[in-house]
C-alpha positions in Angstrom: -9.6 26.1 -18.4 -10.4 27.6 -15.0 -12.0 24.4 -14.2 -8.8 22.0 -15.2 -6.9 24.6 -13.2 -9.0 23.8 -10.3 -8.4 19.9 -11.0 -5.2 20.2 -11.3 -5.1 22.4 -7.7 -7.1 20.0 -6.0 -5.0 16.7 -7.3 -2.0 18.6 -6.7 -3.1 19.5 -2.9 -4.6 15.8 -2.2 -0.9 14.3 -3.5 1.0 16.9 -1.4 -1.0 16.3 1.8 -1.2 12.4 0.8 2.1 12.3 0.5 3.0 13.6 3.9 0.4 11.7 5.4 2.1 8.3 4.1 5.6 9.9 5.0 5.2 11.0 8.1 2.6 7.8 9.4 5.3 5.3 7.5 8.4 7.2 8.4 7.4 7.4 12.3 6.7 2.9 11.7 9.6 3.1 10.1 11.9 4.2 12.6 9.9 2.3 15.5 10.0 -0.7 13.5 14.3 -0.5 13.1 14.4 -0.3 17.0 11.6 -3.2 17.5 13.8 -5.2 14.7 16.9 -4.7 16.7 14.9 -5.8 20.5 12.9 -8.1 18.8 13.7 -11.8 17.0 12.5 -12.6 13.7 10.5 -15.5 15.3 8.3 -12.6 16.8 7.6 -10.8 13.5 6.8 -14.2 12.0 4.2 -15.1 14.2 2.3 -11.7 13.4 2.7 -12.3 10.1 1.1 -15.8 10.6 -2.2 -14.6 11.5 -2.0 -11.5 9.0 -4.0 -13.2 6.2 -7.1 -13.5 9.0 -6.8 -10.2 10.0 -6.6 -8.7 6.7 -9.6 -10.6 5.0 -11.6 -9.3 8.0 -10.9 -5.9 7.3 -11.7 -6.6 3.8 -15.1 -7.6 4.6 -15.8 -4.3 7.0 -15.3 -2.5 4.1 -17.1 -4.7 1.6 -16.2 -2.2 -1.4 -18.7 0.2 0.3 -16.1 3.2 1.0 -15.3 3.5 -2.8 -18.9 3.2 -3.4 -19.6 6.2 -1.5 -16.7 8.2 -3.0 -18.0 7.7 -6.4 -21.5 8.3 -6.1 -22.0 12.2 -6.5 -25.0 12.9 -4.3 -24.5 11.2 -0.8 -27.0 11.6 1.9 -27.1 11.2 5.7 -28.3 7.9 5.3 -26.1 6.3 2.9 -23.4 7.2 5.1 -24.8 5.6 8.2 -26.2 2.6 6.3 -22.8 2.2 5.8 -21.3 2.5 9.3 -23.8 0.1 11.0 -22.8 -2.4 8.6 -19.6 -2.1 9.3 -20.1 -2.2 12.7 -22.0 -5.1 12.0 -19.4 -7.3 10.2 -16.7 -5.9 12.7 -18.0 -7.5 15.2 -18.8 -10.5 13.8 -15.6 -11.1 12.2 -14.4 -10.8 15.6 -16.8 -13.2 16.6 -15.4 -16.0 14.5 -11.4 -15.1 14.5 -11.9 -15.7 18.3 -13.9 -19.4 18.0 -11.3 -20.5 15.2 -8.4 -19.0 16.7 -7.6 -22.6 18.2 -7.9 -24.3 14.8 -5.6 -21.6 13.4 -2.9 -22.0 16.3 -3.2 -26.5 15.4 -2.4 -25.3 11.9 0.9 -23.3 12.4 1.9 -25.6 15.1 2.1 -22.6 17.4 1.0 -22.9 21.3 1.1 -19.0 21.0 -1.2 -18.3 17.6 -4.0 -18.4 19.1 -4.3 -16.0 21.9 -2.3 -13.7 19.8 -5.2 -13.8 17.5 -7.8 -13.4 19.9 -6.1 -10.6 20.9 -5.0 -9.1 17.3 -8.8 -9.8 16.5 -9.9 -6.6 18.6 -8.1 -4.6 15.8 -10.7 -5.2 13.5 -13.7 -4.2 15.5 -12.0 -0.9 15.8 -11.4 -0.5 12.6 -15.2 -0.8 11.5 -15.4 2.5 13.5 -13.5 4.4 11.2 -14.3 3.6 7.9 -17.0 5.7 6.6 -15.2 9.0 8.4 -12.2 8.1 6.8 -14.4 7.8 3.2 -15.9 10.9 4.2 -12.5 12.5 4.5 -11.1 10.7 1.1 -14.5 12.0 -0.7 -13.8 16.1 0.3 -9.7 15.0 -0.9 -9.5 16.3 2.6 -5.7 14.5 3.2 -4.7 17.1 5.6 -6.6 16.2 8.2 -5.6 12.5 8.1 -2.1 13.7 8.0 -2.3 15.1 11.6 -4.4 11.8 12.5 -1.3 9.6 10.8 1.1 11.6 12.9 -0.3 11.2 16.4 -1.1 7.7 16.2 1.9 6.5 14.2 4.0 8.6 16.9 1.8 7.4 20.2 1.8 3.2 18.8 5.4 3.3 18.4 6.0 4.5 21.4 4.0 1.8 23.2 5.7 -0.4 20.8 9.0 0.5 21.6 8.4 0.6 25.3 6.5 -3.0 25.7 9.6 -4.8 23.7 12.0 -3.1 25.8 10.8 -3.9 28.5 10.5 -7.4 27.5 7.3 -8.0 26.4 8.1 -9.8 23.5 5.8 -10.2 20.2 3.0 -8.7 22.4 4.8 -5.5 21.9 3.9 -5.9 18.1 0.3 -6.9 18.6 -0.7 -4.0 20.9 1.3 -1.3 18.6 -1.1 -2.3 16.0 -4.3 -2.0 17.9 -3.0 1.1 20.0 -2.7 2.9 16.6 -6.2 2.1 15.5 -7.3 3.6 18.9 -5.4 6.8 18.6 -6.7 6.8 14.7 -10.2 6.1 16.0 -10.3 8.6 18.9 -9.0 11.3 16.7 -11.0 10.4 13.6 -14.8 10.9 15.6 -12.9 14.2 17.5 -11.8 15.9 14.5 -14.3 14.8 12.2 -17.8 16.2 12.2 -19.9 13.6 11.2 -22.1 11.5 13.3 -24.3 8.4 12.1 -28.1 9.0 12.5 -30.1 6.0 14.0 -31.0 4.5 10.4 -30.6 1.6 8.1 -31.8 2.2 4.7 -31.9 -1.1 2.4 -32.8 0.3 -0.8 -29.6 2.7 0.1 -27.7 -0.7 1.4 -29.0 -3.0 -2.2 -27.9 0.5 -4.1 -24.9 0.6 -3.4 -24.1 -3.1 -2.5 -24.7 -3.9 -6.1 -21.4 -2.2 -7.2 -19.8 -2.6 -3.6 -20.2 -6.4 -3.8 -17.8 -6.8 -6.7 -14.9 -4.7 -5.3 -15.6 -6.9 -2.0 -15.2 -9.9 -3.8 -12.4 -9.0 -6.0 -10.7 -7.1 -2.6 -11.1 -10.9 -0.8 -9.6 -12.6 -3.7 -6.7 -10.1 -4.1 -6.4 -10.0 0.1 -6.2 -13.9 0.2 -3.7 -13.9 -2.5 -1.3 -11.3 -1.4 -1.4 -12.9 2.1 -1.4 -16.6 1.3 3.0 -16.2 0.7 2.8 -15.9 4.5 0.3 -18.6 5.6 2.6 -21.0 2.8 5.9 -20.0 4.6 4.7 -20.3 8.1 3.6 -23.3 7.5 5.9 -25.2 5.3 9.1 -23.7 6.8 9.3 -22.0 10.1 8.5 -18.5 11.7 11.8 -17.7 12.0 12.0 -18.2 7.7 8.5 -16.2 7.8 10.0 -13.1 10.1 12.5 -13.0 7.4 10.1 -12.8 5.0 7.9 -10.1 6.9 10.3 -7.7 7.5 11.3 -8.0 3.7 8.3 -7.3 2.7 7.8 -4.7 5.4 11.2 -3.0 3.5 9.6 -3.2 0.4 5.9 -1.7 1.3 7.5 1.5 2.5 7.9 3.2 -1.1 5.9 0.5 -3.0 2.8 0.4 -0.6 2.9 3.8 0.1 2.6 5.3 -3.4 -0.1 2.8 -4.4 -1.8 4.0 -1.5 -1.5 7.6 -2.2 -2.2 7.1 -5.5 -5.1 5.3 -4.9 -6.5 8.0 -2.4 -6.2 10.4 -4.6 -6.5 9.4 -7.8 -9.9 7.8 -7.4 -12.0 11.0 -6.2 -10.5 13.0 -8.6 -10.7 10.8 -11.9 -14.3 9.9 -10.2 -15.0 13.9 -10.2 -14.5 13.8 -14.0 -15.9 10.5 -15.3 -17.9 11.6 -17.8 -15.3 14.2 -19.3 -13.3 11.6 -21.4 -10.8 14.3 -23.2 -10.2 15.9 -19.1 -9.9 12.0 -17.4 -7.2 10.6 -20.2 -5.0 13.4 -19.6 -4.9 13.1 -16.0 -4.5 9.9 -15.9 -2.1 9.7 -18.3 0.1 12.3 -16.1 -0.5 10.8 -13.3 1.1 7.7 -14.8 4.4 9.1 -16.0 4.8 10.7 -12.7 4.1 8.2 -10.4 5.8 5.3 -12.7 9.2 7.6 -12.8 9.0 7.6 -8.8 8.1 4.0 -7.9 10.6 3.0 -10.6 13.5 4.9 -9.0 12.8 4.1 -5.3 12.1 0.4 -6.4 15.2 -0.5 -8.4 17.7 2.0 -5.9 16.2 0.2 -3.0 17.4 -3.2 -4.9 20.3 -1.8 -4.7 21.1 -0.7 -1.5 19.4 -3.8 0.6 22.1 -5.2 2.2 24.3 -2.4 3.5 20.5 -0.6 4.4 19.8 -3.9 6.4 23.1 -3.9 8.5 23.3 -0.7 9.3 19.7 -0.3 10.2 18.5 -3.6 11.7 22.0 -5.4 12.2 23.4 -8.7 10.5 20.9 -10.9 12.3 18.8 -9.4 9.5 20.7 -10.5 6.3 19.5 -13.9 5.2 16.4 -11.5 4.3 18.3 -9.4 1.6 17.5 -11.3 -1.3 14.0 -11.9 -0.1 13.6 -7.8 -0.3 15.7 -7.8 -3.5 13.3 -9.6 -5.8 10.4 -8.1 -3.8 11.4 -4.9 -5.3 11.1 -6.0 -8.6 7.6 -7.1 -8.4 6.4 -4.2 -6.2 7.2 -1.5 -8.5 4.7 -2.3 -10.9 2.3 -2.2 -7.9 1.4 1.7 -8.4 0.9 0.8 -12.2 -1.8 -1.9 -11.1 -3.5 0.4 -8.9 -4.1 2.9 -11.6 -5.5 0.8 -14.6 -7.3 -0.6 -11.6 -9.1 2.7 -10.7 -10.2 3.5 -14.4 -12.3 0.5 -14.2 -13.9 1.4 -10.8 -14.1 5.3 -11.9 -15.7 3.8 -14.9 -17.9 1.4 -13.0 -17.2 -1.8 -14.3 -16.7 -3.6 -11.1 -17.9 -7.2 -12.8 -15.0 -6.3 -14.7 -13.4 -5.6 -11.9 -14.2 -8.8 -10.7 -13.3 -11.1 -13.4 -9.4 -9.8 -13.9 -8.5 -10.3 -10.5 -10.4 -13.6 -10.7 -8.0 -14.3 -13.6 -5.4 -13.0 -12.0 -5.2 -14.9 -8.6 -5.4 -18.6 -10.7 -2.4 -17.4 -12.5 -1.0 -16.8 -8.8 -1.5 -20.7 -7.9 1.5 -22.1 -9.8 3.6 -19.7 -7.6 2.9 -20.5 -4.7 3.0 -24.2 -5.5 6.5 -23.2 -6.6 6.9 -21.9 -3.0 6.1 -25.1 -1.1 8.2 -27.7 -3.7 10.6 -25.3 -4.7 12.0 -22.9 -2.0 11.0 -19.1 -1.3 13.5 -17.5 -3.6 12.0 -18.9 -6.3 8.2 -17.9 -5.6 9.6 -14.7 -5.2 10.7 -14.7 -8.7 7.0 -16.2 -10.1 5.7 -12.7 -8.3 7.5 -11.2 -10.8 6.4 -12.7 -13.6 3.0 -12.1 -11.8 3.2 -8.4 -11.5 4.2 -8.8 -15.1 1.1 -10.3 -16.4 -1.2 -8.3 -14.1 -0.3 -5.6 -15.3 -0.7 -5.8 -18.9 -4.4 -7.4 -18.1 -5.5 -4.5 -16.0 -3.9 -1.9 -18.8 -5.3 -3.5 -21.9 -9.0 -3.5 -20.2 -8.3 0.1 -18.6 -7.3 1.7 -21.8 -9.8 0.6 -24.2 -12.2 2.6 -21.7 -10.4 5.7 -22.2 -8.5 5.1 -25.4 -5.2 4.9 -23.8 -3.4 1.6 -25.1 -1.1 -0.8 -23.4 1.3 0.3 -25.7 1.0 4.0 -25.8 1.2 3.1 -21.5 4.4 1.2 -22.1 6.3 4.2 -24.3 4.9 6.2 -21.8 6.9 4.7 -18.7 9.8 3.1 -20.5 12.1 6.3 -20.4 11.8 6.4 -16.1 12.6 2.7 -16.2 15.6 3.2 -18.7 16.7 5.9 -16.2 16.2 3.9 -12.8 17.6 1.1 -14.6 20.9 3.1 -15.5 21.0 4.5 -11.7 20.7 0.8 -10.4 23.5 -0.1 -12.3 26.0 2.5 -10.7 24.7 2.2 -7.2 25.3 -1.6 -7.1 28.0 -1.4 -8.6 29.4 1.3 -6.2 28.3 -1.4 -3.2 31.0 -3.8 -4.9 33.6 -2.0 -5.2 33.2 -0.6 -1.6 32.7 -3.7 0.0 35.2 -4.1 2.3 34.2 -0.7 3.7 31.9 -0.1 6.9 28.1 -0.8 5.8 26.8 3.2 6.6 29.6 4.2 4.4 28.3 2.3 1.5 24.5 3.0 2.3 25.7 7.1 2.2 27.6 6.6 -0.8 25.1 4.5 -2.5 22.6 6.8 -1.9 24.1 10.0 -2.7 25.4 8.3 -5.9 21.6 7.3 -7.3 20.1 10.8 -6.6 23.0 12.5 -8.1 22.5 10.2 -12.0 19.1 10.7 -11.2 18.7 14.6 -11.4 21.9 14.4 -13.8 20.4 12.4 -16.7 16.5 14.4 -16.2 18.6 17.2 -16.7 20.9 16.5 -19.5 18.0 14.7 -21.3 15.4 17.3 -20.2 13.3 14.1 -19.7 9.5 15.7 -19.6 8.1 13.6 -16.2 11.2 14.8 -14.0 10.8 18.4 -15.2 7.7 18.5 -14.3 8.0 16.9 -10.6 11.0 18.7 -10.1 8.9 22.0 -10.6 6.2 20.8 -8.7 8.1 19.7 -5.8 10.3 23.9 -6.2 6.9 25.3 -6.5 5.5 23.3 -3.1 8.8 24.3 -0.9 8.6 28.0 -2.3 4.5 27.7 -1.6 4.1 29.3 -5.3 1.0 27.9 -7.7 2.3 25.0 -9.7 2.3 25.0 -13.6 1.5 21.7 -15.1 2.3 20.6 -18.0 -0.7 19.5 -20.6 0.5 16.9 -22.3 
């Protein structure tokens, strides 16, 4: 018991400080990117977002699966972890190598004079990056989330500002590009200051072939899903305009804030711990079915509310210039909610070290993805946006039939699980849209505060009256972290 106690202490502390970190890193881009969105055009965020699917398979290939293979392996040495770094080095620089030599192909492509010097530029991001991936894994590994808290909080802070100051002074989109790599040079500096570790002057193979053997299917599997979640902006760049594309960025930019940022958290987290406890199969189905119901009942809620309040949120934060984008973040919603729920079912199968597995699902997964954005290109945006849905849809019951016949949790019991938060977000969305309709002819902040108010209050009212299990529990986590007491958790 003292041991689940401990568990339960060290999720509980890796969620809190996880939490903040993602709060306080996205709430500081948050507010720097409402002020960029009101200097800036939606032309400018649309040509980031054309070269984001580069960038982004790049990164994935620093990585290479290699980060989670060092959190799960239980006895890391010295040299594992600076096998690691020099290949990540390694591939940084490379990858920069070859983003700078096809930046002019890429630039012919979009039909954009600009592209590619933006990307030669951009493309120094991810040669900082590989500097700060094993001491980030070190920090993930020891659940350690405070101090990448602090990190999130100074960079996010010192980017926007440069950010914030370039646009204004009329720098344009290059505002954007050197926001990003400014923040992975704060991150960087602070990372190899306040983190003890130093790589020895070593390469072990038989550590590298170790580990690359379960690293190499998460890196193929992270490609395929990288490629995939990007291609939506390489198809509307292309096909339509970067104006259409800006639209779509800052949509999805909307959307990552509570999607993105819980997946991430959860994923943090969630992996270490469930990793500490693999081979405990009574201890790793009851955590994991916890942390299900709890993080379902909050993606569901911030999801479907957000739904709700997009287009008075968009005009009083960014201005109407904004609003052909509100039914772009509308369905966006719906399909990123079930993101966290991917993420999970995801985890068990890398906690349980079936990365072929791994492997094949997303393989699936991404050819089911082809019809939608064909849909995309023929059909109009609005409609792709609605085959994501039916993609979350189906990825989702893949990933949880395979998870849970590892740990004897079935789709279905998953599903009875979550359906009560969904019933209750559901019931809540309802209200606040409706509230938005019939106070339409008022000033847009108005409706946002009234909206907003509204959705908390049938929130807490229906967990309440219902004494629904998953918001008792949060709600006594979240009392028992303000008052700084020991939380209770619940067993079930």
């Amino acid at each position: 018991m003292t041991d689940a106690l401990t568990l339960k202490q060290k999720t509980l502390s890796g969620l809190k400080w996880s939490f903040l970190d993602n709060f306080i890193n996205q709430g500081a881009q948050f507010i720097a990117g409402i002020i960029l969105a009101r200097l800036l055009s939606p032309k400018e965020f649309g040509l980031v977002g054309m070269i984001a699917i580069f960038t982004a398979i790049s990164i994935a290939f620093i990585d290479s699966g290699f980060s989670q293979a060092l959190v799960r392996k239980n006895d890391c040495t010295g040299e594992d972890y600076s096998t690691v770094f020099f290949y990540n080095l390694a591939a940084g620089i490379c990858f920069y190598v070859a983003l700078f030599f096809l930046s002019g192909t890429i630039g012919d492509f979009y039909r954009e004079p600009i592209v590619p010097l933006l990307l030669k530029v951009l493309a120094i991001d991810v040669v900082i990056r590989s500097f700060c991936v094993v001491q980030q894994t070190i920090l993930v590994k020891n659940i350690n989330f405070k101090l990448q808290t602090n990190i999130s909080l100074v960079s996010s802070v010192v980017s926007g500002i440069i950010g914030i100051a370039m646009a204004y002074s009329g720098w344009g989109v290059w505002s954007l590009v050197w926001k990003t790599i400014s923040q992975s040079i704060v991150t960087a500096g602070l990372l190899w200051l306040w983190n003890d570790w130093r790589p020895g002057f070593v390469f072990n193979h038989q550590s590298f072939h170790s580990m690359f053997g379960f690293s190499s299917k998460l890196l193929a599997s992270g490609l395929i899903d990288t490629f995939f979640t990007n291609i939506y902006y390489l198809v509307i760049g292309r096909i339509y305009s970067a104006t259409e594309l800006g639209y779509y960025t800052k949509a999805d930019q909307f959307k990552n804030y509570p999607s993105q940022d819980i997946n991430g958290m959860i994923q943090r987290v969630s992996y270490p711990v469930l990793a500490s406890i693999q081979d405990d199969p009574v201890r790793l189905k009851r955590g994991y079915k916890g942390l299900i119901k709890n993080v379902m009942f909050i993606s569901f809620v911030l999801m479907i509310g957000l739904s709700s309040i997009a287009k008075p949120m968009v005009m009083t934060l960014i201005g109407e210039k904004w609003i052909p984008l509100v039914p772009y973040l509308q369905l966006l919603c719906f399909s990123g909610m079930f993101y966290p729920l991917q993420s999970l079912n995801l985890n068990m199968l890398k906690v349980k070290g079936k990365s072929s597995l791994y492997l094949k699902l997303e393989i699936i997964k991404k050819i089911l993805t082809v019809p939608t954005v064909l849909i995309g290109i023929f059909w109009g945006i609005k409609v792709m946006l609605l085959g994501m849905i039916v993609n979350a849809l189906t990825s989702y019951f893949l990933n949880s039939y395979w998870s849970g016949k590892l740990i004897d949790y079935s789709m279905r019991e998953q599903v009875l699980d979550i359906f009560p938060s969904l019933c209750v977000a559901c019931v809540m969305g309802i209200f606040v849209a409706a509230a938005g309709w019939l106070l339409s002819a008022q000033q847009p902040i108005l409706i946002l505060l009234v909206q907003i108010v509204l959705g908390s209050l049938i929130v807490i009212c229906i967990g309440q009256v219902v004494k629904l299990d998953v918001y008792l529990e949060l709600r006594d986590i979240l009392k028992n972290s303000v008052f700084n007491r020991t939380p209770v958790l619940s067993e079930k």
